[in-house]
C-alpha positions in Angstrom: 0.0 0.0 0.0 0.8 3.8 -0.9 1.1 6.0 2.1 1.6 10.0 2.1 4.2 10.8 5.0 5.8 14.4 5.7 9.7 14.6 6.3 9.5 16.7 9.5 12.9 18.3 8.8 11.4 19.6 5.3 7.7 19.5 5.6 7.8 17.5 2.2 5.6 15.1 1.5 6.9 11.6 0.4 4.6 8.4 -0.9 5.8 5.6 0.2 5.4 1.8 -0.2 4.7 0.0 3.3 4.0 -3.7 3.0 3.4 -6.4 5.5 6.1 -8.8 6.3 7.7 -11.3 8.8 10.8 -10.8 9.9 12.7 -13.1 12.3 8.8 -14.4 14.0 7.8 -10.5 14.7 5.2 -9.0 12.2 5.4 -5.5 10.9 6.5 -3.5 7.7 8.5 -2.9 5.2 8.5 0.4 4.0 10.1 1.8 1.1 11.4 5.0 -0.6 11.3 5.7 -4.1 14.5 4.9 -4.5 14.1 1.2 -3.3 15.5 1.5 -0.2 14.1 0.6 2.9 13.6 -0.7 6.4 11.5 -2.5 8.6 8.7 -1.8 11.6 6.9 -2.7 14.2 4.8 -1.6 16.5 5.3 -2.7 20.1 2.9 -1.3 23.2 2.0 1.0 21.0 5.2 2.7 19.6 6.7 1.6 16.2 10.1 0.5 16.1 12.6 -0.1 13.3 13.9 -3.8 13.8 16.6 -4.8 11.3 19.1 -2.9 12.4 18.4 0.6 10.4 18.4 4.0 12.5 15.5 5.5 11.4 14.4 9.5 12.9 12.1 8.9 15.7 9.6 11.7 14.4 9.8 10.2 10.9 9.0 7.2 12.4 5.9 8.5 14.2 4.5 10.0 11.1 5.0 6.8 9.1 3.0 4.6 12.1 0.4 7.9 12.1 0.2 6.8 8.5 -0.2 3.6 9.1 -3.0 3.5 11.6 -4.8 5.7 9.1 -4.7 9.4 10.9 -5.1 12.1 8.7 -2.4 14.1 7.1 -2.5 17.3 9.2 -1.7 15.3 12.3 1.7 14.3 11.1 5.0 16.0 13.3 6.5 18.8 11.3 9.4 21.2 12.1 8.8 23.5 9.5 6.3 26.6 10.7 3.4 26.9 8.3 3.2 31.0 7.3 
């Protein structure tokens, strides 16, 4: 699945491919950029959690399990003040 998730350094918005997958007994996603790379999640008592290894920004990683749990756009963490 396609979801929309905002850098919160830049404010941009980036699509990206999150799909479910197993990894080492623990389900979660993997979720790709455009460029094919990638990582995977989960989400464990309630806070998502990259798990193979990847450092991942911990407000990035909020947005992308906002995203996942299907909240809206506007509630995404960004840095960048709106005018």
């Amino acid at each position: 699945m396609q979801i929309a998730v905002k850098d919160p350094a830049t404010g941009a918005l980036l699509q990206l491919d999150a799909r479910p997958e197993q990894l080492h007994g623990e389900h979660g996603f993997r979720i790709r950029h455009p460029n094919g790379s990638g990582f995977f999640i989960t989400n464990r008592s309630g806070t998502w959690r990259p798990r193979d290894g990847n450092i991942v920004d911990r407000d990035f990683l909020i947005n992308i399990g906002l995203a996942l749990e299907g909240h809206q756009l506007k509630e995404q963490i960004s840095h960048v003040s709106q005018p």
